[in-house]
C-alpha positions in Angstrom: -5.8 17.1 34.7 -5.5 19.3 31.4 -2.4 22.1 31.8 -2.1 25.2 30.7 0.7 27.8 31.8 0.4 29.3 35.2 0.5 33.3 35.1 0.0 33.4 31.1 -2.6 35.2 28.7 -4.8 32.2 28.1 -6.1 32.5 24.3 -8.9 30.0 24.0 -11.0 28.1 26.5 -12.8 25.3 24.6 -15.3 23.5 26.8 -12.8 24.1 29.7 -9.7 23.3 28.2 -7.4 26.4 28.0 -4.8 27.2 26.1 -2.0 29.8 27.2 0.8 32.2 25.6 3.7 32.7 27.6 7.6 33.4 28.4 9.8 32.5 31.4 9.1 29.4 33.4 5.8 27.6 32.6 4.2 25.6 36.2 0.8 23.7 36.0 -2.1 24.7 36.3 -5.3 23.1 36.7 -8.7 23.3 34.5 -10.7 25.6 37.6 -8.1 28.1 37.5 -8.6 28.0 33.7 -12.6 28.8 33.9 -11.2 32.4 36.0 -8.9 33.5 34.0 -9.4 36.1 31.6 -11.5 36.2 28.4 -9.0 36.1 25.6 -8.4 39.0 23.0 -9.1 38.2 19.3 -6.0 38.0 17.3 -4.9 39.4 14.2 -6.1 36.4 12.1 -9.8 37.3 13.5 -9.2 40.5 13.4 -8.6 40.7 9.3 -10.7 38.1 8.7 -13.3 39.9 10.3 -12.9 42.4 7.6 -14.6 40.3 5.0 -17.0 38.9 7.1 -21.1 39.5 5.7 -23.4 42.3 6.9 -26.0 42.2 9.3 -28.8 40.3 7.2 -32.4 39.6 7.8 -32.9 36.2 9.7 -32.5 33.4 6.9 -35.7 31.4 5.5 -35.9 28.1 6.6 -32.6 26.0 5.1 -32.3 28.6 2.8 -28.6 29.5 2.7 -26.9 33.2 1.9 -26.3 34.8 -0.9 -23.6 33.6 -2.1 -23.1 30.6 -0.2 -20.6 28.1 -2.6 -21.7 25.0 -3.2 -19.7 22.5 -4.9 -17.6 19.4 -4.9 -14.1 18.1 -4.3 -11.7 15.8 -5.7 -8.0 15.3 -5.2 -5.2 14.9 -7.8 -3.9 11.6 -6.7 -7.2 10.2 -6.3 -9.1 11.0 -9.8 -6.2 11.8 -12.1 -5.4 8.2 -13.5 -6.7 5.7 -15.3 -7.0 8.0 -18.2 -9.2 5.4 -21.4 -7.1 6.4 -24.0 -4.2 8.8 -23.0 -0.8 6.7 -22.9 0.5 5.7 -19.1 3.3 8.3 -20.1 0.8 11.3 -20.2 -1.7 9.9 -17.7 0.0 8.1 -14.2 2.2 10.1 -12.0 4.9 7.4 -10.7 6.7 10.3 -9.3 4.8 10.9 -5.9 5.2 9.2 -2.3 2.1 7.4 -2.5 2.4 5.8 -5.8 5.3 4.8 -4.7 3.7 3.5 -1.3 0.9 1.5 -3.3 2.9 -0.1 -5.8 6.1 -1.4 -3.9 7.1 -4.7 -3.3 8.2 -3.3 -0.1 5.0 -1.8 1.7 2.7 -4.1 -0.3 4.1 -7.2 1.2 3.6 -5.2 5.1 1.3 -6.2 7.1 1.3 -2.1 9.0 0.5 -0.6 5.4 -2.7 -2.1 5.1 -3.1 -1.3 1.3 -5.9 -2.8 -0.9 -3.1 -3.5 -3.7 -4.7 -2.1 -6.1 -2.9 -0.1 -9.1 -3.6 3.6 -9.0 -4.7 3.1 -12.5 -7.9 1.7 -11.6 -8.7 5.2 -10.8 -11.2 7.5 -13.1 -8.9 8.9 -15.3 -10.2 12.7 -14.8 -6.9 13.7 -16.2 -8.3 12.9 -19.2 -12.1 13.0 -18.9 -12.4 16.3 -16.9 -14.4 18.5 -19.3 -17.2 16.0 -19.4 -17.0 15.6 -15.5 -16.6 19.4 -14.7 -19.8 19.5 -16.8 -21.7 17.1 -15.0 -20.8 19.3 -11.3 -22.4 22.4 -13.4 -24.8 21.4 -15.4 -26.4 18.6 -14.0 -25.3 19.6 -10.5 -26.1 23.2 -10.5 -23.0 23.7 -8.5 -21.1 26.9 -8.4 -17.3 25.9 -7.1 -15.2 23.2 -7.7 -12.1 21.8 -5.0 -9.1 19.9 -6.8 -5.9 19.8 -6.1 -2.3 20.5 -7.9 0.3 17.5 -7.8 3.5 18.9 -6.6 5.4 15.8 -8.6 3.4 16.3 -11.8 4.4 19.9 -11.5 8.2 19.2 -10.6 8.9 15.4 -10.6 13.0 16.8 -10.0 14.2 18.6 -7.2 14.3 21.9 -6.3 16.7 22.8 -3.8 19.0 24.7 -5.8 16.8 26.6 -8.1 15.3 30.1 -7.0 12.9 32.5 -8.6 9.9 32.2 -10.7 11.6 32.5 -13.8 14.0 29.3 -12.8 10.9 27.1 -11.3 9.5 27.9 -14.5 12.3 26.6 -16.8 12.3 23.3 -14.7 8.6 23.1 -14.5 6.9 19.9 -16.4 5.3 22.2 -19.5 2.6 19.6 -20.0 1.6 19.3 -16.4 1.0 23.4 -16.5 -0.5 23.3 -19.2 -3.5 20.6 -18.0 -4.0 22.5 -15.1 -4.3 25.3 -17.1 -6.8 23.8 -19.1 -8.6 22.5 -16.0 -8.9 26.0 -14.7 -10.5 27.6 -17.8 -12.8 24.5 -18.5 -14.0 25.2 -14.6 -14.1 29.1 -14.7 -16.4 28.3 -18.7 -18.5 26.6 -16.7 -18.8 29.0 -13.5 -17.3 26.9 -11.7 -15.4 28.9 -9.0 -11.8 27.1 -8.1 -10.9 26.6 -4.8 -6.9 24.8 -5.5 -5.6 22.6 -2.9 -1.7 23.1 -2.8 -0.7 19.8 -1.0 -3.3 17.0 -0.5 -1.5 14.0 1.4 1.4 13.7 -2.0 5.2 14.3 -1.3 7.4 14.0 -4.2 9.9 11.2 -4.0 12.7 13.6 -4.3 11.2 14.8 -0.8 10.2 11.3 0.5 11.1 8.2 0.0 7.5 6.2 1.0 8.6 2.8 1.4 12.0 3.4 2.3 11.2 5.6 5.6 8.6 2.8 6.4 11.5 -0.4 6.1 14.0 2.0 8.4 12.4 5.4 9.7 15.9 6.3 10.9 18.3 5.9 8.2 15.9 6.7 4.7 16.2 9.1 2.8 15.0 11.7 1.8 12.3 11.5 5.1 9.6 13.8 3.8 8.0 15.7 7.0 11.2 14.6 9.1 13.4 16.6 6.9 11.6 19.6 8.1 13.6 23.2 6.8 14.2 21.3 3.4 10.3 20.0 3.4 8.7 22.9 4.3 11.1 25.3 2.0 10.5 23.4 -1.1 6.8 23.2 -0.8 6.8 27.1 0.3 8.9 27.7 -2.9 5.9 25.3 -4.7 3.0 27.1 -3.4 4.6 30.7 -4.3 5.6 29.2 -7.9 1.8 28.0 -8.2 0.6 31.4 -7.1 2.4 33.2 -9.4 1.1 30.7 -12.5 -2.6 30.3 -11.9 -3.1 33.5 -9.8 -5.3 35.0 -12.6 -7.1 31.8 -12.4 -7.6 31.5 -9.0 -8.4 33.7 -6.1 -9.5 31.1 -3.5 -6.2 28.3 -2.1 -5.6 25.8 0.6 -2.4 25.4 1.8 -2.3 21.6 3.4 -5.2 18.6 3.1 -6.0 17.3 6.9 -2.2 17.6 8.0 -4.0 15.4 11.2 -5.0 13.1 8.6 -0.9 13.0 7.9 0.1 12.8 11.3 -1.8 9.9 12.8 -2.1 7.3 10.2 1.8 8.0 9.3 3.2 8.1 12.3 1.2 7.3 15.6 -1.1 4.7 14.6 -1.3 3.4 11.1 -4.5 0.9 10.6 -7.1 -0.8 8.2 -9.4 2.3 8.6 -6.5 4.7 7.3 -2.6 4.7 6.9 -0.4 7.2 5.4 3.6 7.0 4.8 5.5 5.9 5.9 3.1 4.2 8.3 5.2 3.6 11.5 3.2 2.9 14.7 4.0 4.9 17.5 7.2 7.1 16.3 6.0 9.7 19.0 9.5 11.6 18.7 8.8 11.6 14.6 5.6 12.6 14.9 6.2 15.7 17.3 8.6 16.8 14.3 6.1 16.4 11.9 3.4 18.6 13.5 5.9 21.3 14.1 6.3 21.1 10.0 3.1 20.6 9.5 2.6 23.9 11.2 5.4 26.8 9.8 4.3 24.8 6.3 1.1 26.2 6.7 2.4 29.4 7.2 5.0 29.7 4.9 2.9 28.4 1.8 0.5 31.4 3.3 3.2 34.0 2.7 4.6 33.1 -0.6 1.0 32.6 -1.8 0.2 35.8 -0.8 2.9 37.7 -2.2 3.0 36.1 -5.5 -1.2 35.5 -6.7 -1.7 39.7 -7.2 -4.3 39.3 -9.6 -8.1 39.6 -8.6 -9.3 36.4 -10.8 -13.4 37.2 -10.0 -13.3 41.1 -9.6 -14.2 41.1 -5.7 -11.4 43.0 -4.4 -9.6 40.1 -3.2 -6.5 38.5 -5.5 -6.1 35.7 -2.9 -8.2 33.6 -0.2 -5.7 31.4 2.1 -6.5 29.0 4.3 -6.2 25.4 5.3 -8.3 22.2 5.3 -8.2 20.5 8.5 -9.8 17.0 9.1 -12.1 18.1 12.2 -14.1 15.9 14.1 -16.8 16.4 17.1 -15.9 14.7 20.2 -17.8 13.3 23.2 -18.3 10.7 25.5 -19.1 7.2 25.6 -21.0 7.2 28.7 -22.0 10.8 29.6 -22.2 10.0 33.2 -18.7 9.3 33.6 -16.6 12.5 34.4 -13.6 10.4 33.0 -14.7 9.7 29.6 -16.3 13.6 29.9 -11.9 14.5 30.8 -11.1 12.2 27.8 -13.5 13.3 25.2 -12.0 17.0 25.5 -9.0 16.0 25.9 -9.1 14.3 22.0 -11.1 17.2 20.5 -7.9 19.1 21.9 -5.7 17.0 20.5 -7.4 16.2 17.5 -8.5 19.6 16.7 -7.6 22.3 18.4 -3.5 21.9 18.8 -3.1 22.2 15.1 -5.7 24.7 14.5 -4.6 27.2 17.3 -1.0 26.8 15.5 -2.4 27.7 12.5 -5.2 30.4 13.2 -4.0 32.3 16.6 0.0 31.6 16.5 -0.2 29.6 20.1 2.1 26.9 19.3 1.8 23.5 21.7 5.0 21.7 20.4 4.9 18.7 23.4 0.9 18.4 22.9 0.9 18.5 26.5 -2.2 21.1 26.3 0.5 24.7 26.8 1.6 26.9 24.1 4.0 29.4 23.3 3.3 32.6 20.8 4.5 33.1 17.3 4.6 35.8 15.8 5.5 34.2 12.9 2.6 31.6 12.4 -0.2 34.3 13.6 -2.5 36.2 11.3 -2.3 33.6 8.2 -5.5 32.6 8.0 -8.4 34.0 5.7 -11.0 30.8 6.4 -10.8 27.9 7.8 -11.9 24.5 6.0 -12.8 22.1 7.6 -13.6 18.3 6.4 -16.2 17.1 8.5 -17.0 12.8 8.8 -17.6 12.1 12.3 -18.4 11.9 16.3 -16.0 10.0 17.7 -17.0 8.9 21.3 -14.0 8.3 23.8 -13.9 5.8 26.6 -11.5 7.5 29.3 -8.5 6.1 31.6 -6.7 7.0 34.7 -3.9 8.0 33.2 -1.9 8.5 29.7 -2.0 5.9 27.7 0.9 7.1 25.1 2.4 9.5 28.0 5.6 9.7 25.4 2.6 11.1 22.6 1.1 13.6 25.3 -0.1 13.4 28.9 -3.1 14.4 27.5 -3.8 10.7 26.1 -6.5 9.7 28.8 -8.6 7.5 26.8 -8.3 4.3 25.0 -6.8 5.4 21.4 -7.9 2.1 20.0 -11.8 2.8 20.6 -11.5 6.3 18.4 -12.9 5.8 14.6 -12.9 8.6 11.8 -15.9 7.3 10.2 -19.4 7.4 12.4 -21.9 9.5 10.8 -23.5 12.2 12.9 -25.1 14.9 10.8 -25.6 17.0 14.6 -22.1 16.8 15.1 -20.9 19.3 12.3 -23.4 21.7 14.0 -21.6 21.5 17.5 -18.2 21.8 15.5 -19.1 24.8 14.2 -20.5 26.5 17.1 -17.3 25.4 19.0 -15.5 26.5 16.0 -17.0 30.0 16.0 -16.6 30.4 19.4 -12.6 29.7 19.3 -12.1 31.5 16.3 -14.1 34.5 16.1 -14.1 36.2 13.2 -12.7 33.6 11.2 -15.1 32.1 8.3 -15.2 28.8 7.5 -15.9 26.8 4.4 -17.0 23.2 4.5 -14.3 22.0 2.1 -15.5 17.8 2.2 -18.2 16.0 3.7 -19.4 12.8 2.3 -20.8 9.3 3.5 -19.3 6.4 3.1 -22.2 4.2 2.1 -23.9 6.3 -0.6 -25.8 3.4 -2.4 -27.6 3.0 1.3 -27.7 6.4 2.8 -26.7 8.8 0.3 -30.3 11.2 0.1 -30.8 11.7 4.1 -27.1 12.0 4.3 -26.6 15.0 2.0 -29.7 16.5 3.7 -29.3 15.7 7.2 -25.6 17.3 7.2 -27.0 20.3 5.2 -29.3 20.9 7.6 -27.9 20.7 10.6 -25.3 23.5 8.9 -27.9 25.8 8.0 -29.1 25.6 11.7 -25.1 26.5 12.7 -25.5 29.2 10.0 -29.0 31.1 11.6 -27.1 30.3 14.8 -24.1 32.6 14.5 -22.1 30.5 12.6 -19.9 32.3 9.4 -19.8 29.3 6.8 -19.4 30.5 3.2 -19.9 27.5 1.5 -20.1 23.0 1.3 -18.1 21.3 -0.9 -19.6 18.2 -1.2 -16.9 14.6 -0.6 -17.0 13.9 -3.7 -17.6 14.4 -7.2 -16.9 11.0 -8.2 -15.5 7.3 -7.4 -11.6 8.0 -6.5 -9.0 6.1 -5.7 -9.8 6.0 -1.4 -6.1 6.0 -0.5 -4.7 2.4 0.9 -8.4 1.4 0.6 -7.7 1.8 -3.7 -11.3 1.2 -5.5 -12.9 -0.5 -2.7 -14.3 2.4 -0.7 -16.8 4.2 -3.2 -18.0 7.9 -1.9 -18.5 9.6 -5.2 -22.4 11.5 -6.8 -21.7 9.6 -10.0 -20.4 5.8 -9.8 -17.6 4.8 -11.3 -17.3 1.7 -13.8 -14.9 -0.6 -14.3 -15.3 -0.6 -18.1 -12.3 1.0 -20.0 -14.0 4.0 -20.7 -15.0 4.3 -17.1 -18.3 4.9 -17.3 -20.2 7.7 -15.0 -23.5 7.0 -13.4 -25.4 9.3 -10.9 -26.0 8.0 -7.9 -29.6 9.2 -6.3 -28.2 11.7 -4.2 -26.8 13.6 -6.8 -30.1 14.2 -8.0 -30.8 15.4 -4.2 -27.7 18.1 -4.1 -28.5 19.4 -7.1 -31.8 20.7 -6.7 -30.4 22.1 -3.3 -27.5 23.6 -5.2 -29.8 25.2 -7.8 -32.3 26.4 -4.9 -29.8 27.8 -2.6 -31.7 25.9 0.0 -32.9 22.5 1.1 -36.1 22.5 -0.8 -39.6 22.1 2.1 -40.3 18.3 0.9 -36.8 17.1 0.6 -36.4 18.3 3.9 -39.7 16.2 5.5 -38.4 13.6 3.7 -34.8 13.4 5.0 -34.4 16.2 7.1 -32.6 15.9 10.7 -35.0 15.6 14.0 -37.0 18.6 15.6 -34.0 20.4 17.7 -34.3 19.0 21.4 -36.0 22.1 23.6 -33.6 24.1 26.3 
């Protein structure tokens, strides 16, 4: 049985799983007296959301997209930054984050629950040096009209914070050669009309915040504990975000707050494997991990507010000085055998979990702090949400069980956690997602800030047109998606994984120089990006299946 609240408001009903806001004495209640209860009102965050969303147009072409519609790609700052040819390891590596720290330690490389490749982040592509010639391969030979990075917060301010407040201050302690490459990243994009879409935090912690290896040798007595260290954490990084507003504001009118803070979660604290681990990697700290998403959340919102009050400048002249939002790591759901109404229970009870706990934090203010499926409202987490990004890989299909597996997790854990994988590709999936998207969050746009495959050399053409597709069709079905960012520009350093995973439009030598090649289905995005559509014989070619009829 899901639970909601008896006798509250309930705010969202997601394929029969409600959610409730409440006060006094919760009781349980089951899913049928969910379906009766009343149909929600739209919050604030759809309601000023709303205000930007498109006029009434004429019914779109076939896969052509709006007017406007962004496409670009995405790359993140740990990922591409080093490996720079020629720069000096002084100017080029970042030794000051969590995760270098994770992939170069005696300490986790020698565990067995970190699962890391071992390779030195210096094998990476060095776009901390080579980024004017790769920022003019995503406009000229893309045709693409945005570009997703993000800022590293230990670049930025590899010393801690804490007692230091005000612009002015942050700007005295601030690493001048860090700002100054960002800066220059910024106005090489904008040159090329390139329109910046800055990710705050994606996955990095400095190592005055966390202590990687440490927390995973002794989760109890490291420090500093990142996410476990929650008013410091999430003070610092709202005291980051507002300093970064202030100093690329007139560069930038479009931020996200947090990269996949799921993506943090899981692989850090619940279940930390070959397919993905994060620090500290601890397997099943259930009492961590419920502090984590409760920072997870108010970071979200905080980084909202001080980004908001400090980016006042209009950077492209629409009338907007600043576009907030986070990226979430969303993934369709359903079940393994469709017959079976407990692997039907299970499957929305992970798309609950998985999606919607976090996301009705962040988007409506109903806060679920046990993950047992009830919430509570907050005034302080509502209305900070301008789009939603979403990273789209998968369908993950769920095998169901009596009851809770991790009952100290959530008694919503019906279903066997070890059968759930974050890479299956399912272009129809990211249409379902954003119809139950829309439907949950009306009002709220959404951008598609990655999507990418995993075997490019093999399936890379039908995959960028498949997914494309199947988003257009969510579009001309009621769907508001402003934009695709495409996962990603080039070869990166794929987390534990290091070199050996290789996702990127242009390959990525080994060579010293590393040397860029284009993959075919860069060839394939581009003439989509230039067309503003999915041109008629790419899409015989590739294109998804004829919809099934109703």
């Amino acid at each position: 049985m899901r639970v909601v609240a008896k006798g509250c408001r309930v705010l969202g009903v997601v394929a029969g799983l409600g959610l409730a806001a409440c006060s006094g004495d919760a009781q349980v209640q089951s899913v049928a007296d969910v379906d009766a209860a009343e149909t929600p009102d739209e919050g604030d965050a759809a309601d000023d959301a709303s205000d930007d969303a498109p006029d009434a147009k004429e019914p779109l072409a076939e896969y052509q997209f709006p007017p406007g519609f962004l496409f670009g790609t995405a790359v993140a700052g740990f990922q591409v930054d080093m490996g720079c040819p020629t720069l000096p390891a002084s100017e080029c590596e970042d030794p000051n984050s969590d995760w270098y720290q994770f992939v170069t330690s005696p300490v986790t490389l020698e565990s067995a629950q970190t699962y890391l490749a071992g390779h030195p982040p210096s094998d990476g592509p060095g776009f901390w040096e080579l980024f004017e010639a790769d920022l003019d391969r995503a406009a000229d030979e893309l045709n693409t009209n945005a570009f997703r990075f993000s800022l590293e917060w230990s670049r930025i301010f590899p010393n801690a914070t804490d007692a230091l407040d005000g612009y002015d201050a942050l700007k005295a302690a601030a690493d001048p050669d860090a700002l100054a490459r960002y800066h220059a990243i910024l106005d090489a994009a904008r040159a090329r009309g390139l329109d910046p879409l800055v990710t705050i935090n994606h996955y990095t912690l400095p190592t005055w915040i966390h202590d990687g290896p440490g927390c995973h040798a002794d989760l109890a007595g490291c420090s500093p504990r990142g996410w476990l260290d929650k008013d410091r954490t999430v003070t610092e990084i709202a005291k980051f975000a507002g300093f970064a507003a202030r100093e690329f504001g007139a560069k930038v009118d479009r931020w996200a707050t947090l990269n996949e803070p799921f993506a943090v979660l899981l692989p850090g604290y619940i279940f930390p494997s070959a397919e993905r681990t994060n620090p500290p990697a601890r397997l099943m700290a259930f009492d961590e991990a419920k502090v984590v998403f409760a920072a997870l959340v108010e970071a979200h919102a905080r980084m909202y507010d001080a980004v908001k009050a400090a980016d006042t400048v209009d950077a492209d002249a629409d009338g907007a000085a600043s576009l907030v939002g986070v990226v979430y790591g969303a993934a369709a759901t359903g079940p393994k055998d469709p017959t079976s109404a407990l692997d039907k229970v299970a499957a929305e009870n992970v798309f609950y979990l998985w999606n919607m706990a976090y996301m009705n934090a962040v988007v409506l203010g109903q806060y679920d702090g046990e993950l047992d499926g009830t919430a509570v409202p907050r005034a302080d987490l509502q209305g900070r949400m301008d789009y939603l990004g979403i990273n789209y890989y998968t369908r993950t299909m769920v095998e169901g069980t009596e009851g809770a597996t991790l009952p100290d997790l959530s008694p919503l854990t019906t279903f066997n956690p070890l059968g759930i994988s974050a890479f299956n590709d399912d272009p129809q999936g990211l249409h379902e997602l954003m119809m139950r998207l829309t439907d949950a969050f009306p009002g709220v746009p959404i951008v598609i800030t990655e999507n990418g495959s995993f075997a490019p050399e093999d399936n890379g053409p039908e995959y960028v047109v498949q997914h494309l597709a199947w988003l257009w069709r969510a579009i001309r079905d009621g769907a508001d998606v402003r934009g695709y960012f495409y996962w990603t520009l080039l070869d990166n350093y794929e987390w534990n994984h290091g070199m050996d995973i290789r996702m990127g439009l242009y390959a990525v030598g080994d060579a010293q120089d590393k040397p860029r090649t284009a993959r075919a289905h860069a060839a394939v995005y581009a003439r989509i990006a230039d067309e503003g559509a999915i041109p008629a014989d790419l899409a015989a070619q590739h294109g998804p299946p004829e919809e099934p009829a109703e």
